[in-house]
SERO-4910 file (N, C-alpha, C, O; in steps of 0.05 Angstrom, whole numbers):
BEGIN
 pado doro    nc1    nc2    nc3   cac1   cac2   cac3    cc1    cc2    cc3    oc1    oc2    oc3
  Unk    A  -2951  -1834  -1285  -2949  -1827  -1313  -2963  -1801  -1319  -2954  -1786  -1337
  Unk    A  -2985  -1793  -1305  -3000  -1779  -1304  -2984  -1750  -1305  -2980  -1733  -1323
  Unk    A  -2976  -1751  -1279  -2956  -1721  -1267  -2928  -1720  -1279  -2913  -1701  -1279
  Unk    A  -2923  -1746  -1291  -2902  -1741  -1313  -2909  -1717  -1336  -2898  -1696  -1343
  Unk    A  -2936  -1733  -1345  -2936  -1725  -1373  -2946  -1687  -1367  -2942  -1669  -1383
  Unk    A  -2953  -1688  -1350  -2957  -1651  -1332  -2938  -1640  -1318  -2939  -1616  -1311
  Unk    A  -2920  -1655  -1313  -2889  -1641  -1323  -2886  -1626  -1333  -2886  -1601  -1330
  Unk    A  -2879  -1651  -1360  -2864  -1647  -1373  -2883  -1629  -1401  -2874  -1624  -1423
  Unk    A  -2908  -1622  -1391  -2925  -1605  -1404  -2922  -1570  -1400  -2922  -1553  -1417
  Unk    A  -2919  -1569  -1368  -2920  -1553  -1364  -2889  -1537  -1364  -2887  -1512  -1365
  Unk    A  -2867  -1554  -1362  -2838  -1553  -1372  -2832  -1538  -1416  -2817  -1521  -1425
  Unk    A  -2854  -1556  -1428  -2857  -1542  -1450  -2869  -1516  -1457  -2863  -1502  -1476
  Unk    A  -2890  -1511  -1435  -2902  -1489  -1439  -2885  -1469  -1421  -2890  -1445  -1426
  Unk    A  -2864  -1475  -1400  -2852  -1448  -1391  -2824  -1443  -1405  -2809  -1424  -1401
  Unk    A  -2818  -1467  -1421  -2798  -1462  -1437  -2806  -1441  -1473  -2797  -1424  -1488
  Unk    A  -2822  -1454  -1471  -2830  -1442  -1503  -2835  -1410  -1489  -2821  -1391  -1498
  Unk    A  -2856  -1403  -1465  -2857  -1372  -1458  -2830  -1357  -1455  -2828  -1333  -1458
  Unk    A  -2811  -1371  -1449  -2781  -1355  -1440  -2782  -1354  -1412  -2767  -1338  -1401
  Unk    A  -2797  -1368  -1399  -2798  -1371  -1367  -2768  -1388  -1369  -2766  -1404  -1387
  Unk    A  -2752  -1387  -1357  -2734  -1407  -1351  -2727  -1404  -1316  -2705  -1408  -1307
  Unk    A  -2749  -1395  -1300  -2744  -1396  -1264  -2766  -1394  -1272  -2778  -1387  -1293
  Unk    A  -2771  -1406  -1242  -2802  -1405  -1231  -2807  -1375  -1217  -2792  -1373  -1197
  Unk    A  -2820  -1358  -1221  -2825  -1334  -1214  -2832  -1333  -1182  -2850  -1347  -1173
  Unk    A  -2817  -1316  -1166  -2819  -1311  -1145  -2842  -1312  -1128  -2863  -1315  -1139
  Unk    A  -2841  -1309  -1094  -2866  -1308  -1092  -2874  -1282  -1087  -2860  -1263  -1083
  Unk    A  -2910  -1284  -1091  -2913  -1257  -1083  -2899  -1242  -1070  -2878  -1254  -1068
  Unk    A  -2895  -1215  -1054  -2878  -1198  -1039  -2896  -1191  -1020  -2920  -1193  -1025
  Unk    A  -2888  -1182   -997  -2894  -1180   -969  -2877  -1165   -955  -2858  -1176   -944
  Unk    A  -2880  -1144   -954  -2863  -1125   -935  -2879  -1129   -899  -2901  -1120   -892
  Unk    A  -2866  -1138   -890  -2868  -1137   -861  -2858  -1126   -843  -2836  -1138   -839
  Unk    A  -2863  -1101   -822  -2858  -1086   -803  -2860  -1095   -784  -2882  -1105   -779
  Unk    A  -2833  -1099   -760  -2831  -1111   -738  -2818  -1106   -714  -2812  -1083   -716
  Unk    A  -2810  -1114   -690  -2795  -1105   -673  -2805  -1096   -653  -2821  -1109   -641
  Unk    A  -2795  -1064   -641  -2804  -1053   -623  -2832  -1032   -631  -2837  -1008   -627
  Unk    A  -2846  -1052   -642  -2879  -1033   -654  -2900  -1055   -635  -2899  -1078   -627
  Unk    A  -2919  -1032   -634  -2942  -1048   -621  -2963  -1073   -632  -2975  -1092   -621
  Unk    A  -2960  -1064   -660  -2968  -1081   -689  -2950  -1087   -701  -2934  -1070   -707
  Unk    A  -2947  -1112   -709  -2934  -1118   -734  -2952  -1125   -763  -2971  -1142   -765
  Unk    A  -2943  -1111   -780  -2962  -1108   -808  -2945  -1124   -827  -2921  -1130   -823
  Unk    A  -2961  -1128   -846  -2947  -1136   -873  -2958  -1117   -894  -2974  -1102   -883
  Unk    A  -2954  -1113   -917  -2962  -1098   -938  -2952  -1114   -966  -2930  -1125   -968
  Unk    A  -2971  -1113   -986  -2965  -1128  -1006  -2962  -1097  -1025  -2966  -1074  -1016
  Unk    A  -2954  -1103  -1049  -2947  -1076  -1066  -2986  -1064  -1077  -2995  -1042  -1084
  Unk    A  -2995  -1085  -1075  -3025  -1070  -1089  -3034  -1058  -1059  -3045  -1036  -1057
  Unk    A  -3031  -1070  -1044  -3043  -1048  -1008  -3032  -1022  -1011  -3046  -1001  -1011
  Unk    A  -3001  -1023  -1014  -2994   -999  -1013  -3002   -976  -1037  -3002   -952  -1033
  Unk    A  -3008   -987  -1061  -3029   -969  -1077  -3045   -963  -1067  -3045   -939  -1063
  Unk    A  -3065   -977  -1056  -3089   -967  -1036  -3094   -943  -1015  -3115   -932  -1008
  Unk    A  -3058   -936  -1003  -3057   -918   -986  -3072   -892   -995  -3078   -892  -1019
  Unk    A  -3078   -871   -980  -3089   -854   -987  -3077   -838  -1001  -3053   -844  -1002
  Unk    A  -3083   -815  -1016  -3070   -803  -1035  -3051   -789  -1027  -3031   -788  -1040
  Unk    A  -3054   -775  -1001  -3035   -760   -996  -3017   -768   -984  -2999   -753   -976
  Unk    A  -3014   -800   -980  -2992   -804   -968  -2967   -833   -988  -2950   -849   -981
  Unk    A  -2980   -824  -1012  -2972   -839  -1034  -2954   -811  -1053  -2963   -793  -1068
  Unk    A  -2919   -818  -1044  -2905   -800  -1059  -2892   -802  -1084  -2885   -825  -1091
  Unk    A  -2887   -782  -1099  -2871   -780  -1129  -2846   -773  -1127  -2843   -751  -1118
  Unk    A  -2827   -784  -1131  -2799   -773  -1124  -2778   -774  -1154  -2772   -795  -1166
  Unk    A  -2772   -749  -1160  -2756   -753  -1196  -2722   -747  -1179  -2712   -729  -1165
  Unk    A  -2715   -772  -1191  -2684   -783  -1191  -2671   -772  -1222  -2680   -773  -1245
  Unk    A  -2653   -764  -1215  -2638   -753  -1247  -2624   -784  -1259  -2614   -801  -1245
  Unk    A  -2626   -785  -1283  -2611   -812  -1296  -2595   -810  -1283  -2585   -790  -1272
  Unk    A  -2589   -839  -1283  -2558   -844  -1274  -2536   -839  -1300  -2514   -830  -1294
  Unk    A  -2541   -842  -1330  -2520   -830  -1339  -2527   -818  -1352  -2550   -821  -1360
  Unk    A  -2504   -790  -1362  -2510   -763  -1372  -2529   -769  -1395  -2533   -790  -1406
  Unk    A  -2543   -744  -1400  -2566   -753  -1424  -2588   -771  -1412  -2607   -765  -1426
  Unk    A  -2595   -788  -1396  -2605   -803  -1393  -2642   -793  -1382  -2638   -775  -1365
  Unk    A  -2663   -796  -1384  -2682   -778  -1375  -2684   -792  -1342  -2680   -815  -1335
  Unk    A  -2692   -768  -1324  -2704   -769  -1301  -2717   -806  -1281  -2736   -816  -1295
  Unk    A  -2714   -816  -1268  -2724   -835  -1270  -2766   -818  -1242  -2765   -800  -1225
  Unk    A  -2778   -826  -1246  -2804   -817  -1236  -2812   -839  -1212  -2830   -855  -1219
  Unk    A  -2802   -843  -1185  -2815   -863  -1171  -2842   -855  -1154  -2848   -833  -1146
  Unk    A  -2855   -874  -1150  -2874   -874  -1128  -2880   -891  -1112  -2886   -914  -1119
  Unk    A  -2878   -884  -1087  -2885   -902  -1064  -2898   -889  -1036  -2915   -872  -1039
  Unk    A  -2890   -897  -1010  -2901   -891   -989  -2884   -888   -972  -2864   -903   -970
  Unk    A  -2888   -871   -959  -2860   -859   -936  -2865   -881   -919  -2888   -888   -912
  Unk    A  -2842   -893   -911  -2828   -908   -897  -2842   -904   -868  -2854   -920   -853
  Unk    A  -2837   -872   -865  -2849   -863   -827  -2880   -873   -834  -2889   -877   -811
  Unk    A  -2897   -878   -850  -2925   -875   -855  -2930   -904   -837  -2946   -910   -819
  Unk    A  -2907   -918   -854  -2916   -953   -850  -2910   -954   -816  -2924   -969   -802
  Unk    A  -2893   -939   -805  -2884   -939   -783  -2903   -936   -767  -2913   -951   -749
  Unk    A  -2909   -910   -775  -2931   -902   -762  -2958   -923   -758  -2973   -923   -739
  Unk    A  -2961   -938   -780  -2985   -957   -783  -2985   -978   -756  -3002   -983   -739
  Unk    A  -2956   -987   -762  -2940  -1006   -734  -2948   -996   -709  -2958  -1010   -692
  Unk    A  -2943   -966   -704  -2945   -956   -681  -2914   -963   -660  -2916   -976   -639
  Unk    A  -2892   -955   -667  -2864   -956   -653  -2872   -950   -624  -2887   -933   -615
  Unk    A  -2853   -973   -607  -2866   -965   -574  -2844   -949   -559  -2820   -955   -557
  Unk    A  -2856   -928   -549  -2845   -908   -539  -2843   -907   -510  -2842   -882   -507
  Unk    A  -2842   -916   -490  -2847   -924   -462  -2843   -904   -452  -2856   -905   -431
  Unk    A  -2825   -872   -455  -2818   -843   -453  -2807   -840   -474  -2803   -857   -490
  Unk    A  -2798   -801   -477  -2792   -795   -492  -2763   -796   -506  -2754   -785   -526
  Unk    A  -2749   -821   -477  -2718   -814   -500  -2720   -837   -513  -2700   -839   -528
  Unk    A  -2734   -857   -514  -2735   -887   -520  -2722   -878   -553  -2700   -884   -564
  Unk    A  -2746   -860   -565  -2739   -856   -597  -2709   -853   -602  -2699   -863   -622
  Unk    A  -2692   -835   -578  -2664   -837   -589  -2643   -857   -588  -2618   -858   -592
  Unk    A  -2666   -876   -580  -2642   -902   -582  -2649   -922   -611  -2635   -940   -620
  Unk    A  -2670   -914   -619  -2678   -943   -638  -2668   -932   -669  -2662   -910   -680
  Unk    A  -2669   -968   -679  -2651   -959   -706  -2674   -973   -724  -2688   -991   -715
  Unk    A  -2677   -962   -751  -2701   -983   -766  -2682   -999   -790  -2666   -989   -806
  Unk    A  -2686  -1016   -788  -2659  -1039   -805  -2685  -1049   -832  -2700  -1069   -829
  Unk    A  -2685  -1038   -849  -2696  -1055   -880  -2672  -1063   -895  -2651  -1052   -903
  Unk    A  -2689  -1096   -894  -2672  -1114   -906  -2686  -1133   -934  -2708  -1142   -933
  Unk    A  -2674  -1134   -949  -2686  -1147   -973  -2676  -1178   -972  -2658  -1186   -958
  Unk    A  -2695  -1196   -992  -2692  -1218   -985  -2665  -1231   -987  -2658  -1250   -973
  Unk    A  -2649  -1218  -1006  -2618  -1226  -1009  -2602  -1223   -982  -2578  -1230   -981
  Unk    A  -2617  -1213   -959  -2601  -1204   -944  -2588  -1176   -931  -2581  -1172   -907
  Unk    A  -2586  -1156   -956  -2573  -1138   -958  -2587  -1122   -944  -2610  -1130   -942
  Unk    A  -2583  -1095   -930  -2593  -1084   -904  -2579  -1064   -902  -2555  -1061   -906
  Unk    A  -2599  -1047   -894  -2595  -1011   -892  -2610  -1003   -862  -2630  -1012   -850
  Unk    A  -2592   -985   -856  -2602   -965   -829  -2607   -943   -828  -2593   -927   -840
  Unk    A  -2628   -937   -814  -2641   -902   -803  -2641   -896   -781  -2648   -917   -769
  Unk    A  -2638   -879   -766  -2643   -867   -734  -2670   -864   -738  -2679   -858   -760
  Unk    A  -2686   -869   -715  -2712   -850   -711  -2714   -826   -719  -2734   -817   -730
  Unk    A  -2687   -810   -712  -2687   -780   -718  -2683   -781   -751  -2695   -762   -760
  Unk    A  -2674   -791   -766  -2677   -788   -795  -2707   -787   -802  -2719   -769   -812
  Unk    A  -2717   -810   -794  -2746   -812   -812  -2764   -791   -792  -2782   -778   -801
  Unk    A  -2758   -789   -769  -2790   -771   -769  -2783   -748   -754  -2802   -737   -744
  Unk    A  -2751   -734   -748  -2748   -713   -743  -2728   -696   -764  -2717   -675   -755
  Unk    A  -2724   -701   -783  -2705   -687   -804  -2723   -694   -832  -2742   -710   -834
  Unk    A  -2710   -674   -853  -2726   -666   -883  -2721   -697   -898  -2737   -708   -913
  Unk    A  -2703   -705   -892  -2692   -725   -903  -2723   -743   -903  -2735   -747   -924
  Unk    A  -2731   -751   -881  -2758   -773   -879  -2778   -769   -898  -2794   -785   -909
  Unk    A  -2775   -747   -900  -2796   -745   -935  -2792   -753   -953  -2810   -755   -969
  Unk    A  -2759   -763   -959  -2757   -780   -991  -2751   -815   -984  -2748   -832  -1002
  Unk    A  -2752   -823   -953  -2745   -842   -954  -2776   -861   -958  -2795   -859   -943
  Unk    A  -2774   -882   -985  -2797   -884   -993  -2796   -916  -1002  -2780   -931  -1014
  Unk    A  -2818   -920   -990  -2830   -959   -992  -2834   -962  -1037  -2858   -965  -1041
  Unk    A  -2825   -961  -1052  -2839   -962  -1082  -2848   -982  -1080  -2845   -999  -1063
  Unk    A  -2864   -981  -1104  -2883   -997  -1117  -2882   -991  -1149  -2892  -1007  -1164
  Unk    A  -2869   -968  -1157  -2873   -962  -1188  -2854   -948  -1191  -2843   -935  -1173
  Unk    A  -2845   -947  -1216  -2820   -932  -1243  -2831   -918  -1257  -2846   -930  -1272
  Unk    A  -2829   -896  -1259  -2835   -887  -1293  -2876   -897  -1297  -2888   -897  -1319
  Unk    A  -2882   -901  -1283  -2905   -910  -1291  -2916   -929  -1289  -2940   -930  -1292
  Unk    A  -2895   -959  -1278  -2904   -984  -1292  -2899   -989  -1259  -2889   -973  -1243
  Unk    A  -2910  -1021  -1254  -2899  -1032  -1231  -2863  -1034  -1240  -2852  -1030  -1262
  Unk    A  -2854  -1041  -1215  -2812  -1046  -1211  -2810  -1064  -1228  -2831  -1075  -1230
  Unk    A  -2794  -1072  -1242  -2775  -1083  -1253  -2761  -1110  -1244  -2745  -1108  -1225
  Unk    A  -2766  -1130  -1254  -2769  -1156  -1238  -2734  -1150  -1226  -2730  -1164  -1207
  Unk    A  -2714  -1136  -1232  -2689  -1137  -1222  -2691  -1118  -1192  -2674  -1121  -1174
  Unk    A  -2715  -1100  -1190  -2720  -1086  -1170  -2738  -1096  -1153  -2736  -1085  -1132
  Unk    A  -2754  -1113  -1154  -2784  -1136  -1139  -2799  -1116  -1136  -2796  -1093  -1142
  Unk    A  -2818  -1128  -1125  -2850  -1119  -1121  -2843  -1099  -1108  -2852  -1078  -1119
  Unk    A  -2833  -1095  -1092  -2828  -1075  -1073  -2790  -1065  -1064  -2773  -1081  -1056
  Unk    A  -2788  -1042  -1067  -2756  -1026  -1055  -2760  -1010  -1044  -2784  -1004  -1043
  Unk    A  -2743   -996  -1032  -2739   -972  -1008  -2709   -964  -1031  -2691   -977  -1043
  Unk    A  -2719   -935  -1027  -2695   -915  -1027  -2690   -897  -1006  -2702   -903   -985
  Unk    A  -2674   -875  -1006  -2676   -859   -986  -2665   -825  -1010  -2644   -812  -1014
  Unk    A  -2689   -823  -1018  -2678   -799  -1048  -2669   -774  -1029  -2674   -752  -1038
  Unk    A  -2660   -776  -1013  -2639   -760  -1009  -2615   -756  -1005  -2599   -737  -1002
  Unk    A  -2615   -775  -1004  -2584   -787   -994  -2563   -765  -1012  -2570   -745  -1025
  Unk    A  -2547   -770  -1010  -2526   -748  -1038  -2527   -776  -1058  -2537   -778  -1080
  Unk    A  -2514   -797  -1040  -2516   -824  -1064  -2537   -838  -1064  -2546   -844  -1042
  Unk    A  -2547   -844  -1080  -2582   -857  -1064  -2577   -886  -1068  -2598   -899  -1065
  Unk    A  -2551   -905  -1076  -2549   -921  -1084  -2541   -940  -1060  -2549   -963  -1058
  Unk    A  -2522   -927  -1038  -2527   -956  -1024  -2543   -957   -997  -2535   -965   -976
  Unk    A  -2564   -948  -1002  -2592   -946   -980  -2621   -943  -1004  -2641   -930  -1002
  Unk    A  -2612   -963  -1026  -2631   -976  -1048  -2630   -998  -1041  -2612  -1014  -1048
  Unk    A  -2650  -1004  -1026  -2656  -1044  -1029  -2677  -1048  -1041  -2700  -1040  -1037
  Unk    A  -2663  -1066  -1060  -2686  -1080  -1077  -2702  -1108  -1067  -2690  -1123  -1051
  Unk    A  -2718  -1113  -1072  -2723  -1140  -1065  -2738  -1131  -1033  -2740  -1149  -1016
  Unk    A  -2747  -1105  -1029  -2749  -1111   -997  -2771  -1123   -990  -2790  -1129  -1004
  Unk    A  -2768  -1127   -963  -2772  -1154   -954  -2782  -1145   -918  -2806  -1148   -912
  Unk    A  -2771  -1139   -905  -2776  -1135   -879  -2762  -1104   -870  -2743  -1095   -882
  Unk    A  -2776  -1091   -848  -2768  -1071   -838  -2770  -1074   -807  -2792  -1080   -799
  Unk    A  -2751  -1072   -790  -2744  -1077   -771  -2749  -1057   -756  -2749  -1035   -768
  Unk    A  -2756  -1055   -717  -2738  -1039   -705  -2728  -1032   -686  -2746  -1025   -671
  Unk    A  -2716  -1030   -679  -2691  -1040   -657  -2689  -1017   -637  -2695   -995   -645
  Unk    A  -2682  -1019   -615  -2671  -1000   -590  -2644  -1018   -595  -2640  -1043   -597
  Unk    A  -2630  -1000   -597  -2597   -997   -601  -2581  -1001   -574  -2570  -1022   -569
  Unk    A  -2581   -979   -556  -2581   -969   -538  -2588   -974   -505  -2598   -954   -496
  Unk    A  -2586   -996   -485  -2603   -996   -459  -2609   -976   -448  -2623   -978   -428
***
């Protein structure tokens, strides 16, 4: 009767707030694969990073008139780098692919040579913030873009979740 009546208490109190889901769980970005470490990172760690390796990237609205959108996060190679990718010689890097995947599933690819031998690796970025604020519960605790892309829209995962990385290649 007890855990009834705390139910159906706590059912009143997430209905009267406008809760109608139970809010996700925390977020956890985890780096894995062919690295010497595997890390996790929660979105307040990655604030923590050091300054200079915590980037600003301005996205133009998506529709005309619309102002600039202002992101910030952490380069993608940074976290990599944290992992430590295993290199056994030097062509190993041209075989591996880094696969970030969000919890829905949905999944994007990079060459080695994108993130840490081309300009491009400088916008591809771990967020944590919009405009100022933490993401946008439709974006989660944590996304990857790649702001360079020409389209930046389908190598946007929201929700991310894991970063992978793979030798492609024998």
């Amino acid at each position: 009767m007890l855990l009834r009546s705390a139910l159906i208490a706590t059912l009143t109190w997430s209905l009267s707030a406008g809760a109608y889901e139970t809010p996700p769980p925390a977020a956890q970005l985890t780096v894995s694969g062919a690295v010497q470490q595997p890390v996790s990172f929660s979105a307040e760690e990655l604030r923590r990073f050091p300054a200079e390796q915590i980037v600003t990237l301005q996205l133009p609205g998506r529709d005309a008139g619309s102002p600039p959108s202002v992101l910030k996060g952490v380069r993608l190679r940074a976290l990599l780098e944290r992992a430590q990718i295993k290199t056994p010689d030097h062509n190993t890097v041209k075989k591996l692919a880094v696969i970030a995947s969000a919890s829905d599933g949905y999944k994007v690819v990079f060459s080695w040579s994108e993130l840490f031998n081309a300009e491009l690796g400088d916008s591809v970025l771990v967020l944590f913030e919009r405009d100022g604020k933490p993401l946008a519960p439709a974006e989660g605790p944590l996304a990857l873009i790649s702001g360079k892309d020409l389209r930046t829209g389908p190598r946007h995962v929201k929700w991310l979740q894991s970063v992978d990385v793979r030798q492609i290649v024998d």
